[in-house]
Biopython code that builds the backbone (N, CA, C, O; Angstrom):
import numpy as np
from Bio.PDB.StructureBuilder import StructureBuilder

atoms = [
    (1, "UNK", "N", (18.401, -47.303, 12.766)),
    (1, "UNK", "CA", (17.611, -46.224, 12.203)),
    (1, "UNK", "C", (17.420, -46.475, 10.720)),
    (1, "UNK", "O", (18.426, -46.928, 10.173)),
    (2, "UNK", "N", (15.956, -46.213, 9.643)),
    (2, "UNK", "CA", (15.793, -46.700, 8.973)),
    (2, "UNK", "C", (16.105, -45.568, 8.046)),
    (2, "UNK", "O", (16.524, -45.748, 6.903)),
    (3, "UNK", "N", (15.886, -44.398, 8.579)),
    (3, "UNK", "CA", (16.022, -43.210, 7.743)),
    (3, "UNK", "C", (15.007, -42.615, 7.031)),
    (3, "UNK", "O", (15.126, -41.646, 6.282)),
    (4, "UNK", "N", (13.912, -43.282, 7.311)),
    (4, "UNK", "CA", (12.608, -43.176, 7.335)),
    (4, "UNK", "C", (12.113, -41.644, 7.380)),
    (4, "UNK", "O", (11.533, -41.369, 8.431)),
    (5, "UNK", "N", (12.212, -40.699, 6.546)),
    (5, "UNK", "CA", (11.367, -39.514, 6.657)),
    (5, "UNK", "C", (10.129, -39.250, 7.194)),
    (5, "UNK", "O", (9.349, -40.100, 6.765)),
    (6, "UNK", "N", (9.668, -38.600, 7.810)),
    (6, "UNK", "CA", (7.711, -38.593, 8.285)),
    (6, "UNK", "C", (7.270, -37.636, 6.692)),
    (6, "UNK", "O", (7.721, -36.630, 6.143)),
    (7, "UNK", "N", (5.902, -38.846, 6.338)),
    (7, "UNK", "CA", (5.577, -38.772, 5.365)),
    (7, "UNK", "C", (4.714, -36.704, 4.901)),
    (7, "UNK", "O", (4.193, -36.179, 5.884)),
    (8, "UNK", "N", (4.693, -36.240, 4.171)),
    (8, "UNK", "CA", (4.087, -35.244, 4.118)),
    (8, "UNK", "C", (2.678, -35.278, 3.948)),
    (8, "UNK", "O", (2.220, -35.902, 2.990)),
    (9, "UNK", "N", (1.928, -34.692, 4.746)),
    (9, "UNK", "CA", (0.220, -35.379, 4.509)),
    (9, "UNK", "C", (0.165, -34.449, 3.284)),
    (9, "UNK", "O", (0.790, -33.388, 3.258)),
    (10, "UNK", "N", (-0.624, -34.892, 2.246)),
    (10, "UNK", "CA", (-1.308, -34.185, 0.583)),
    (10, "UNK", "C", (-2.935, -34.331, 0.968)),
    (10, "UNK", "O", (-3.752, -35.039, 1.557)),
    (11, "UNK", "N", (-2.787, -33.248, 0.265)),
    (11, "UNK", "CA", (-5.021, -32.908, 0.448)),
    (11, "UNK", "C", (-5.459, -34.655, 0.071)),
    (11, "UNK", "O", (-4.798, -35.498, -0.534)),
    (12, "UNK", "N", (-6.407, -34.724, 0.507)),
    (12, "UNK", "CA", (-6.981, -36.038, 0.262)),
    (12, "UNK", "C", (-8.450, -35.343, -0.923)),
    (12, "UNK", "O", (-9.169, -34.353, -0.780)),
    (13, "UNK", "N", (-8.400, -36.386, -2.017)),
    (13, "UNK", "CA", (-9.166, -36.121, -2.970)),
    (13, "UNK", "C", (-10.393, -35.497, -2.791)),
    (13, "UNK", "O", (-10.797, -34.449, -3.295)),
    (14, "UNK", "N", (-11.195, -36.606, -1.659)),
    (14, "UNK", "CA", (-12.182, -36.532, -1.441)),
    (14, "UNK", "C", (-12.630, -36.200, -0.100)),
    (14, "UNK", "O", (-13.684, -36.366, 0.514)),
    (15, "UNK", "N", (-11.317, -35.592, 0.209)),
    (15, "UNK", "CA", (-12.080, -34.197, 1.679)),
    (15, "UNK", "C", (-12.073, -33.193, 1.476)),
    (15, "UNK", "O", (-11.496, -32.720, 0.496)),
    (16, "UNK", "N", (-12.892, -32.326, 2.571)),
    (16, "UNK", "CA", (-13.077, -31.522, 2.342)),
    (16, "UNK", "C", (-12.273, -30.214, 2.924)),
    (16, "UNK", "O", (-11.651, -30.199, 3.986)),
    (17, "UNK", "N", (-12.424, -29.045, 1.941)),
    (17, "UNK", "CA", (-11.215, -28.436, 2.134)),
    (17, "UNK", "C", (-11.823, -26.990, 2.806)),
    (17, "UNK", "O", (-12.740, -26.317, 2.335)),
    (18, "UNK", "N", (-10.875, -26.653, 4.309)),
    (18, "UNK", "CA", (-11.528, -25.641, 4.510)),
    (18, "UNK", "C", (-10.426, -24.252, 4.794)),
    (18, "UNK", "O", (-9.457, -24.219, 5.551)),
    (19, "UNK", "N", (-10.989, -23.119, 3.861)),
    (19, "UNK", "CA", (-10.370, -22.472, 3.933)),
    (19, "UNK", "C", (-10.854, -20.784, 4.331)),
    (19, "UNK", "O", (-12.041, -20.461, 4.367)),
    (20, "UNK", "N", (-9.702, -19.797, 4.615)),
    (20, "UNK", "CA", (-10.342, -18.762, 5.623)),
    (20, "UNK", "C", (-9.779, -17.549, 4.410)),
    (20, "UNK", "O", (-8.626, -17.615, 3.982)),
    (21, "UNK", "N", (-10.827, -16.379, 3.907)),
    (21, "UNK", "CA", (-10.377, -15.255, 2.905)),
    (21, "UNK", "C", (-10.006, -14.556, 3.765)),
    (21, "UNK", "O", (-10.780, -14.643, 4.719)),
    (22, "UNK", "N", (-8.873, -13.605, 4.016)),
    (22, "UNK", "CA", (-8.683, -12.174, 4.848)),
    (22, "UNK", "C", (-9.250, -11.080, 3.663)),
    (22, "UNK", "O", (-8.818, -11.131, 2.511)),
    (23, "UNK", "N", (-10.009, -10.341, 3.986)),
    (23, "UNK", "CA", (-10.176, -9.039, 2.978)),
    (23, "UNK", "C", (-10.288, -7.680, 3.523)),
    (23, "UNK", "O", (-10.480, -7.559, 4.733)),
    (24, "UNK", "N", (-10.196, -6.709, 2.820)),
    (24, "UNK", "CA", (-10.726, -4.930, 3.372)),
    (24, "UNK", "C", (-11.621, -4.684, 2.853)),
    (24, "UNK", "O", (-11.545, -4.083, 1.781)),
    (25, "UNK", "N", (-12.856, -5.050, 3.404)),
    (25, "UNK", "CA", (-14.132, -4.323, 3.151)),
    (25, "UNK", "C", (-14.456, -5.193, 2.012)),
    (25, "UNK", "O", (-14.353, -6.384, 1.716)),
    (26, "UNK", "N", (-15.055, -3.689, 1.306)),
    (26, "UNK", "CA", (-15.793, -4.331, -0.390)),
    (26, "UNK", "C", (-14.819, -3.363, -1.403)),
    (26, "UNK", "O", (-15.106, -2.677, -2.384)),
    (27, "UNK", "N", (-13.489, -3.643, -0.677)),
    (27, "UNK", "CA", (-12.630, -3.136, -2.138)),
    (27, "UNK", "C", (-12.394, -3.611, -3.333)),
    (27, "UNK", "O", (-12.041, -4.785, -3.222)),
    (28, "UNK", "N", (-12.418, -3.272, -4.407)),
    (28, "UNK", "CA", (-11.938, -4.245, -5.574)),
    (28, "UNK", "C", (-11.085, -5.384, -5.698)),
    (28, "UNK", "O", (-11.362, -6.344, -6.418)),
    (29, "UNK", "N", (-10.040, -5.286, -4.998)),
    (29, "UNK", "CA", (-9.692, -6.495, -5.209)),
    (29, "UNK", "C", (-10.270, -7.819, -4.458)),
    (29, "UNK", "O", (-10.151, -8.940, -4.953)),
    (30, "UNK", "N", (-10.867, -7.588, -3.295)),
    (30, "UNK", "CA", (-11.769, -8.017, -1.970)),
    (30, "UNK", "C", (-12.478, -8.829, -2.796)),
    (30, "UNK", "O", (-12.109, -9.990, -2.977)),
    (31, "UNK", "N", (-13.268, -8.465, -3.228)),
    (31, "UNK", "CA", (-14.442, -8.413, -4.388)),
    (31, "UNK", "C", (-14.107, -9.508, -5.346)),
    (31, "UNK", "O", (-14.839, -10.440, -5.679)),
    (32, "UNK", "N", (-13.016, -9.281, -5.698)),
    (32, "UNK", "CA", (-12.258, -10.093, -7.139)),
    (32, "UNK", "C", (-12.221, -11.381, -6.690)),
    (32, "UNK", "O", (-12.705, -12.408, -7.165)),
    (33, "UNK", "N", (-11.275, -11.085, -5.244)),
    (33, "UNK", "CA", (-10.529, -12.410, -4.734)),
    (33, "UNK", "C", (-12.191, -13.290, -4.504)),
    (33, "UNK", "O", (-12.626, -14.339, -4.980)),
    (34, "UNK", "N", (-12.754, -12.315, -3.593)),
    (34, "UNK", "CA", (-14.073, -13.613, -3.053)),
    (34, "UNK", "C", (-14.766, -14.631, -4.500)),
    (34, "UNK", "O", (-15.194, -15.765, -4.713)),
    (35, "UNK", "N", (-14.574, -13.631, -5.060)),
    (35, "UNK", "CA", (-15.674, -13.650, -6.974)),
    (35, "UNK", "C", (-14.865, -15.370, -7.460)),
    (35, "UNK", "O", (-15.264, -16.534, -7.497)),
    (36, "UNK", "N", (-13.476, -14.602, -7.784)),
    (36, "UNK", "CA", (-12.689, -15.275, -7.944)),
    (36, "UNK", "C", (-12.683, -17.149, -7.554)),
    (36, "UNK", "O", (-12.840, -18.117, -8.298)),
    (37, "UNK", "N", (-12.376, -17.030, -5.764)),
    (37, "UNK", "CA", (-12.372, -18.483, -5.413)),
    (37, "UNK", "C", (-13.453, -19.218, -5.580)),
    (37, "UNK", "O", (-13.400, -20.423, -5.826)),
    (38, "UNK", "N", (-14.848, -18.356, -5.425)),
    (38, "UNK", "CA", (-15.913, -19.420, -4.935)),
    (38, "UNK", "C", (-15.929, -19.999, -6.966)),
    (38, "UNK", "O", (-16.331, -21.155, -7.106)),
    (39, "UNK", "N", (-15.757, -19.675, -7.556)),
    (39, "UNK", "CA", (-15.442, -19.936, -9.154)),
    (39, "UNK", "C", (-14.767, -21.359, -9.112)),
    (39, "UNK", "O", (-15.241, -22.434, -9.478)),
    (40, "UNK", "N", (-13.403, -21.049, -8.509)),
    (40, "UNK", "CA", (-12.339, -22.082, -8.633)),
    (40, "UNK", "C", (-12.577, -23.491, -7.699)),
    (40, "UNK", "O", (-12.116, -24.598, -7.974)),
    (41, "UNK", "N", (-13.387, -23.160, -6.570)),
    (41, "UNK", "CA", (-14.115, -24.006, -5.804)),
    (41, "UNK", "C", (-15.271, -24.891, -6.349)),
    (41, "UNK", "O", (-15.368, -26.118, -6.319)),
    (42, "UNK", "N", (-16.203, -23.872, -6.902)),
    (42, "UNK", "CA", (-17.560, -24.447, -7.949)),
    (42, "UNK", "C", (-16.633, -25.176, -8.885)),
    (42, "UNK", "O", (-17.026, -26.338, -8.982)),
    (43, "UNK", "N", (-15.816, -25.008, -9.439)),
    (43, "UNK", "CA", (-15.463, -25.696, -10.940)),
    (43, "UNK", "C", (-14.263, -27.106, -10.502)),
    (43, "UNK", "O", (-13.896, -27.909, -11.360)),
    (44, "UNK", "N", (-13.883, -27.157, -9.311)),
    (44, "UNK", "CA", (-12.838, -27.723, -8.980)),
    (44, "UNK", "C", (-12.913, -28.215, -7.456)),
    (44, "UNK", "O", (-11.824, -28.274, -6.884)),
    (45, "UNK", "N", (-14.084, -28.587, -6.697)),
    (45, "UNK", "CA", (-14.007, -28.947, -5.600)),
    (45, "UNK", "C", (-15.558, -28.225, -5.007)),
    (45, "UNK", "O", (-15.944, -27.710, -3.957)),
    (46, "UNK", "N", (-16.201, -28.569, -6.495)),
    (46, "UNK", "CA", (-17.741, -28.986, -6.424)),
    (46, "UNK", "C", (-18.154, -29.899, -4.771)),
    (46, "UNK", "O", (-17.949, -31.071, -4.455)),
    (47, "UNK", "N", (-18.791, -28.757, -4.002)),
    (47, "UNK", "CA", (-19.788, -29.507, -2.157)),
    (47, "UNK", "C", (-18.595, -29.764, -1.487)),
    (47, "UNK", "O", (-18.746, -30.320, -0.399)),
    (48, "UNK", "N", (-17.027, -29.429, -1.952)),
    (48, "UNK", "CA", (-16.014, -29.998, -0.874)),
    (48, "UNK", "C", (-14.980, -28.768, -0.602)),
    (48, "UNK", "O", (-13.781, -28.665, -0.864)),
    (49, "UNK", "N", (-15.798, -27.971, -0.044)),
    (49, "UNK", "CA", (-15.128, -26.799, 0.251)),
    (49, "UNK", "C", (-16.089, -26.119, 1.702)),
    (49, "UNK", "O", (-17.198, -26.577, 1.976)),
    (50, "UNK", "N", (-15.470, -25.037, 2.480)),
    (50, "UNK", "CA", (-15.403, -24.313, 3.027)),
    (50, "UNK", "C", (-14.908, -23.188, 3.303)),
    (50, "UNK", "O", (-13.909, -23.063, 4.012)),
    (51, "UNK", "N", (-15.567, -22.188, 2.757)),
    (51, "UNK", "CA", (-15.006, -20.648, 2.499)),
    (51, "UNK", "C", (-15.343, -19.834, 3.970)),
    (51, "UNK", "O", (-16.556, -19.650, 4.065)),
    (52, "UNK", "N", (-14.783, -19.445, 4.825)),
    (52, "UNK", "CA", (-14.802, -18.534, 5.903)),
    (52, "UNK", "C", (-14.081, -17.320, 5.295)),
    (52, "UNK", "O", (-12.933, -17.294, 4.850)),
    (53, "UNK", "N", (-15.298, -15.956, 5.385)),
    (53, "UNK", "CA", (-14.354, -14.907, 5.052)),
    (53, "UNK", "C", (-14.250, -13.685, 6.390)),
    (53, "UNK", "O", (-15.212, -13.182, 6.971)),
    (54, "UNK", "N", (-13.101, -13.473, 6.586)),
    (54, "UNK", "CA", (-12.747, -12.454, 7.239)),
    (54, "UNK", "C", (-12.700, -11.170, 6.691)),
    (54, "UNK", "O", (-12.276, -11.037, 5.543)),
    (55, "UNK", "N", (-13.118, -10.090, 7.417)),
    (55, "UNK", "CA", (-13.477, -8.657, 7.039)),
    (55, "UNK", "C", (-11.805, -8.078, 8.203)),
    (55, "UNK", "O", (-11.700, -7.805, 9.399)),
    (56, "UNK", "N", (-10.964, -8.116, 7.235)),
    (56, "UNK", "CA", (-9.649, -7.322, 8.577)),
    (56, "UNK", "C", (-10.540, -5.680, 9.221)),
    (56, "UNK", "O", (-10.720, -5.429, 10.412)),
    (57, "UNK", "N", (-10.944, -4.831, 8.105)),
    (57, "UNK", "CA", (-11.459, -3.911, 8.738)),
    (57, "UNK", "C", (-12.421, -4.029, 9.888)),
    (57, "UNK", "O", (-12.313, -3.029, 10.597)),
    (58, "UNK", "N", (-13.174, -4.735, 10.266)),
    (58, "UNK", "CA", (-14.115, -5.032, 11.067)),
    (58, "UNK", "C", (-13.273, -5.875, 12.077)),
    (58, "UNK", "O", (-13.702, -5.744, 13.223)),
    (59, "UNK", "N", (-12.269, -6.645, 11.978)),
    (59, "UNK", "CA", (-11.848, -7.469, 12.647)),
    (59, "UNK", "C", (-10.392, -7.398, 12.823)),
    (59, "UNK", "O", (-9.745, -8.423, 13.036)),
    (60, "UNK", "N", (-9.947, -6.457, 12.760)),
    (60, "UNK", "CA", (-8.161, -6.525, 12.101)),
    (60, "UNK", "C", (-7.313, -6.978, 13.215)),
    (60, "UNK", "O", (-6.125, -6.678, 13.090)),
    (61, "UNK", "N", (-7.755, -7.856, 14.643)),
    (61, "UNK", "CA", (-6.843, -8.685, 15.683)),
    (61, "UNK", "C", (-7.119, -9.400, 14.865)),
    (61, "UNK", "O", (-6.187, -9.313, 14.065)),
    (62, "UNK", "N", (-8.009, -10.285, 14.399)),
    (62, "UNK", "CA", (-7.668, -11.426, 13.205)),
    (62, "UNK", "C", (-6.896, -11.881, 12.281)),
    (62, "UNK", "O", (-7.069, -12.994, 11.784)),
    (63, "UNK", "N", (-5.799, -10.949, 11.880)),
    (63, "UNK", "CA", (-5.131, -11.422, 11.217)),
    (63, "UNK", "C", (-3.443, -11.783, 11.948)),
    (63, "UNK", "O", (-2.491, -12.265, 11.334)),
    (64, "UNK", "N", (-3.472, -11.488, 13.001)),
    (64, "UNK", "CA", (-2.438, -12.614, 13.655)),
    (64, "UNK", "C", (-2.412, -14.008, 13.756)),
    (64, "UNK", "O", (-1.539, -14.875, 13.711)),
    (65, "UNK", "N", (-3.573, -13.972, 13.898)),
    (65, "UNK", "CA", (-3.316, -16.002, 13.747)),
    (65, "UNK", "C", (-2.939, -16.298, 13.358)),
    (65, "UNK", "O", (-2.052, -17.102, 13.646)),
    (66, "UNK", "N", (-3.459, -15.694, 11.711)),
    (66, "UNK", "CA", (-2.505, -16.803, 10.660)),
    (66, "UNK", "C", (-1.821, -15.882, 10.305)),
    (66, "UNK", "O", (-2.115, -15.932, 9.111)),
    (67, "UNK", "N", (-0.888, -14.778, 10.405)),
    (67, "UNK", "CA", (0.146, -13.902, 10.151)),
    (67, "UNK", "C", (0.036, -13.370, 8.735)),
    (67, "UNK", "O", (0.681, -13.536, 7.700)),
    (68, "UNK", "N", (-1.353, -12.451, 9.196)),
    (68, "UNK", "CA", (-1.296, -11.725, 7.338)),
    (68, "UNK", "C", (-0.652, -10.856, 7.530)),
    (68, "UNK", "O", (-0.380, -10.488, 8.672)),
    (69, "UNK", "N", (-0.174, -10.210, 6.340)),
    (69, "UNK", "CA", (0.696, -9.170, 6.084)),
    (69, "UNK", "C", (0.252, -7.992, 5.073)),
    (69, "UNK", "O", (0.398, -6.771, 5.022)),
    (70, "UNK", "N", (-0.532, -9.259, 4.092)),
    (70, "UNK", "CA", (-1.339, -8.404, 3.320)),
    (70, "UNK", "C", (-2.989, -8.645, 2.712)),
    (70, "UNK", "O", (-3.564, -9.189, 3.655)),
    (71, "UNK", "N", (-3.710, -8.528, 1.883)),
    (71, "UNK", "CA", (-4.869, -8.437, 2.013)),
    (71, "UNK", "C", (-5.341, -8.168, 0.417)),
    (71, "UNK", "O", (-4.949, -7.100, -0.053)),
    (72, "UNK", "N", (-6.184, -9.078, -0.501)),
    (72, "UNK", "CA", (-6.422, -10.376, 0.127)),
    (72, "UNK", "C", (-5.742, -11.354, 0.131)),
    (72, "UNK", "O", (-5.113, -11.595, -0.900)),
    (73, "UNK", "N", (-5.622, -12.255, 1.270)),
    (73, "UNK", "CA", (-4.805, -13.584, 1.001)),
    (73, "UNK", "C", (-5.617, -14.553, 1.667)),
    (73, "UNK", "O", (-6.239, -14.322, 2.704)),
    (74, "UNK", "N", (-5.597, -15.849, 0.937)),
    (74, "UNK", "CA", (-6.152, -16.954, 1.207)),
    (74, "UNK", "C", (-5.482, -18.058, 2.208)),
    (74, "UNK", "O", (-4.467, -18.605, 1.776)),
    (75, "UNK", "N", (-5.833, -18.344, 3.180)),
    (75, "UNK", "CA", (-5.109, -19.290, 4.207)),
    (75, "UNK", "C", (-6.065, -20.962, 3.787)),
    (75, "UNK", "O", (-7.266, -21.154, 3.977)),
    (76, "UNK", "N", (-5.273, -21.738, 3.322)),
    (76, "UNK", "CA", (-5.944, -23.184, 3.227)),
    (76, "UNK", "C", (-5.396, -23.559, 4.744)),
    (76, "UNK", "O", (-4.224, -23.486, 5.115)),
    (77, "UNK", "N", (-6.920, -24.118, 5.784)),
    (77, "UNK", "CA", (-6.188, -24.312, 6.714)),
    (77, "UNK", "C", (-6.839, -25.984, 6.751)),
    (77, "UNK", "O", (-6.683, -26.636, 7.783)),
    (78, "UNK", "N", (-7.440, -26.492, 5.760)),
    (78, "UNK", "CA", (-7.347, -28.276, 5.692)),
    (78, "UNK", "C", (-7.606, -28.284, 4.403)),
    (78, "UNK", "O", (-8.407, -27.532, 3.849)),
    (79, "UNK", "N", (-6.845, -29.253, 3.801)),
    (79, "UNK", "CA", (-6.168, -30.521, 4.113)),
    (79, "UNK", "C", (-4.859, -29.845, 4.617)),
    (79, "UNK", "O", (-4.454, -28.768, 4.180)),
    (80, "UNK", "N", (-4.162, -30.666, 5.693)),
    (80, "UNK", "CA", (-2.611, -29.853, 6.023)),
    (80, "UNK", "C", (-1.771, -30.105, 4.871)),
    (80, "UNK", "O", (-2.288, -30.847, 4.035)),
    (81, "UNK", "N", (-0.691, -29.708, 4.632)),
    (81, "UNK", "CA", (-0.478, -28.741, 5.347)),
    (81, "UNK", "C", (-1.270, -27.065, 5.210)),
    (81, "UNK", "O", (-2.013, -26.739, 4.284)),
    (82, "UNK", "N", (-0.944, -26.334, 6.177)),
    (82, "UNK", "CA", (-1.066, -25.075, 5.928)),
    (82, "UNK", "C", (-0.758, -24.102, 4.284)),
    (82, "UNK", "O", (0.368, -23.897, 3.831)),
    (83, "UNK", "N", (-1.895, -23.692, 3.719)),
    (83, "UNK", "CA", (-0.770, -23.000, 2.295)),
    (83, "UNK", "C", (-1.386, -21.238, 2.272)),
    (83, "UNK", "O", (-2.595, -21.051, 2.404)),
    (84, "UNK", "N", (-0.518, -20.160, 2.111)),
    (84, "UNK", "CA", (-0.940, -19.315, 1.702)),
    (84, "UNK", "C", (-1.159, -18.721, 0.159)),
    (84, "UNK", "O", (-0.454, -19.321, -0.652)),
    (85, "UNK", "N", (-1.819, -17.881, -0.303)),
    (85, "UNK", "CA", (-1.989, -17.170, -1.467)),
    (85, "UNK", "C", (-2.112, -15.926, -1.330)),
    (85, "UNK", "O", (-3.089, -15.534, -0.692)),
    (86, "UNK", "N", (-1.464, -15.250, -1.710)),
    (86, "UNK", "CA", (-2.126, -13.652, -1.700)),
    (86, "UNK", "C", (-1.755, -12.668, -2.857)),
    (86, "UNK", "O", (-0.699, -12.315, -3.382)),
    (87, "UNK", "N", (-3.584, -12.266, -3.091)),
    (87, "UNK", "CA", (-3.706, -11.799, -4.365)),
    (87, "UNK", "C", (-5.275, -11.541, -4.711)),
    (87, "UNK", "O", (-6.259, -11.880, -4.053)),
    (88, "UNK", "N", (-5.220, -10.974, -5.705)),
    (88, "UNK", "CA", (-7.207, -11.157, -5.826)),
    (88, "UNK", "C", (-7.353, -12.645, -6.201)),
    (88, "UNK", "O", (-8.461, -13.076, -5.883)),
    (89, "UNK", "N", (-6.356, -13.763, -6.925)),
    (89, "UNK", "CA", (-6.998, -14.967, -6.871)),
    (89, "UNK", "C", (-7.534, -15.152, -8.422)),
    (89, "UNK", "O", (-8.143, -16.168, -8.759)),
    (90, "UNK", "N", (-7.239, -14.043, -9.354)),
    (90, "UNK", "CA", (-7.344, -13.998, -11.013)),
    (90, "UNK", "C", (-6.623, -14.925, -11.432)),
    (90, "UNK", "O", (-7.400, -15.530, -12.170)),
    (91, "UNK", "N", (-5.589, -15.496, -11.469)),
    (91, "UNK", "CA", (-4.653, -16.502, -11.689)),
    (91, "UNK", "C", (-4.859, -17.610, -11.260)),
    (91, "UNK", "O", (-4.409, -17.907, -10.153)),
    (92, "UNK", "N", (-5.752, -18.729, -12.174)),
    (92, "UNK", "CA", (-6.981, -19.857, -11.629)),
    (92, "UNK", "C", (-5.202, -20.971, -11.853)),
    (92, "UNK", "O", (-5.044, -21.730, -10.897)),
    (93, "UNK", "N", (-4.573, -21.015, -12.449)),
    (93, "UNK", "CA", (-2.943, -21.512, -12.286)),
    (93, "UNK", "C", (-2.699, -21.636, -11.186)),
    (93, "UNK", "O", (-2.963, -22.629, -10.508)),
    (94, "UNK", "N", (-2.119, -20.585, -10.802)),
    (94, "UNK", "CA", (-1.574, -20.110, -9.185)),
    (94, "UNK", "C", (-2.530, -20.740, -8.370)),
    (94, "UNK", "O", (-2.343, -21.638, -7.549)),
    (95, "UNK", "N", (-3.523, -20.201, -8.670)),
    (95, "UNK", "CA", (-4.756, -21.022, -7.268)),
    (95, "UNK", "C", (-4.349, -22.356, -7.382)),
    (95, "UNK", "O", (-3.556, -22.929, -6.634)),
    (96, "UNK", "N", (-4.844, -22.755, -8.209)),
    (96, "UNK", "CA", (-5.090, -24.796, -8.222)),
    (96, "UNK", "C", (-3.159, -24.951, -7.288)),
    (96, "UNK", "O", (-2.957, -25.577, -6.247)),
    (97, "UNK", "N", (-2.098, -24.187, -8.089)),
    (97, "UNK", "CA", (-0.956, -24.931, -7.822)),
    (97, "UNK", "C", (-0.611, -24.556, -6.187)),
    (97, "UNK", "O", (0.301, -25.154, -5.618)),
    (98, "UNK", "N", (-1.415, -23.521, -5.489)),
    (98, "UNK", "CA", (-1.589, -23.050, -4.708)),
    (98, "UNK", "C", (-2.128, -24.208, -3.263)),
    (98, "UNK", "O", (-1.591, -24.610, -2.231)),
    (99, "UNK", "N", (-3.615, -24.421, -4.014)),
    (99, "UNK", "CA", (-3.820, -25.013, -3.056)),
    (99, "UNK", "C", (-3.757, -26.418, -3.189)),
    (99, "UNK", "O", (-4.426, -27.142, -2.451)),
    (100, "UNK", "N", (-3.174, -26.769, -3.874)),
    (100, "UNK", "CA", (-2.504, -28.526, -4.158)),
    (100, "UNK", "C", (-3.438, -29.173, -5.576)),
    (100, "UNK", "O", (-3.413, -30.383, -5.801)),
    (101, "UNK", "N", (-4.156, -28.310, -6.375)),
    (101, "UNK", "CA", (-5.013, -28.901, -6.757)),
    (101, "UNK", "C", (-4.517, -28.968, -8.012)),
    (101, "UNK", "O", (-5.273, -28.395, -8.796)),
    (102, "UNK", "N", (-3.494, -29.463, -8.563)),
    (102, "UNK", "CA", (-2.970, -29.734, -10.008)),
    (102, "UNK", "C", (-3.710, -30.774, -10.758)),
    (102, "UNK", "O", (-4.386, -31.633, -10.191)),
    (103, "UNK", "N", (-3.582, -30.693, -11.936)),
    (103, "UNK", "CA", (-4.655, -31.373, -12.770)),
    (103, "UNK", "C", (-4.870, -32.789, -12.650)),
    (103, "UNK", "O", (-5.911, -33.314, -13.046)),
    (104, "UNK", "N", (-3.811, -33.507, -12.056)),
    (104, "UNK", "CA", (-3.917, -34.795, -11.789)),
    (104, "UNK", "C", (-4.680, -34.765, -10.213)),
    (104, "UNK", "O", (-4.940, -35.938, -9.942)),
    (105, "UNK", "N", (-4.882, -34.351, -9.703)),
    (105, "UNK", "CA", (-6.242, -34.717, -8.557)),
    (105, "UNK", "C", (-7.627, -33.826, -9.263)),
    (105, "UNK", "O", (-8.656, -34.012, -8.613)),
    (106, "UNK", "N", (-7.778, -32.979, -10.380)),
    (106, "UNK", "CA", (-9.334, -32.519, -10.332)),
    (106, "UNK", "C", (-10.129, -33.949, -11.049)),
    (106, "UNK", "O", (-9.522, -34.696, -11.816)),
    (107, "UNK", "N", (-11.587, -34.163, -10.643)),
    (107, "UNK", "CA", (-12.474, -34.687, -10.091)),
    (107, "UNK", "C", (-12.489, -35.419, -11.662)),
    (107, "UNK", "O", (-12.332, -34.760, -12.689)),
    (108, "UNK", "N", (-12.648, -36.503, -11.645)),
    (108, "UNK", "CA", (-13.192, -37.651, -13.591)),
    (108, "UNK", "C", (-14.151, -37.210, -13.950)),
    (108, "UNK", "O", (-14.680, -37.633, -14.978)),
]
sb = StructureBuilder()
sb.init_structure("model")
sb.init_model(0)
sb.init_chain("A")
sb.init_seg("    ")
for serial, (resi, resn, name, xyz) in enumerate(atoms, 1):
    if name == "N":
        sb.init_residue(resn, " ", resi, " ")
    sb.init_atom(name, np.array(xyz, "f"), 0.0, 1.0, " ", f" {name:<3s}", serial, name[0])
structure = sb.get_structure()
């Protein structure tokens, strides 16, 4: 036995990343969070994104899948692994460190 760990897959630079918003309605923070990512997306993963947003009010069996609890929270469900966030998503920090995107992978 080599002792060989299985490697952890990391977002790949140049794929694309797709991720799912849970929100309530058009509440303020709803609002913030959506405002918020597509920002951090445009400025940081410019054509390599995928935003799916979920409405829990309209849909609220939806949030078992990915086990929300609360609202809004962001599920990155590619590149794996899986990452959550939850929050309006004001904290462009938290996001990037969130969804793997620390300053050494944003774009030359």
């Amino acid at each position: 036995m080599t002792g060989d760990a299985p490697a952890t897959p990391s977002p790949d630079p140049d794929g694309t990343y797709h991720m799912r918003l849970y929100v309530a309605g058009q509440s303020p923070k709803s609002v913030r969070a959506v405002e918020n990512l597509r920002r951090v997306c445009e400025e940081h993963l410019p054509g390599r994104y995928e935003i799916e947003l979920v409405d829990l009010l309209e849909n609220p069996q939806l949030a078992r899948s990915d086990e929300i609890i609360a609202v809004p929270t962001l599920v990155r469900k590619l590149p794996e692994p899986l990452r959550r966030i939850i929050g309006d998503l004001s904290d462009t920090e938290k996001v990037l460190v969130g969804l793997q995107l620390t300053k050494d992978r944003v774009d030359p």
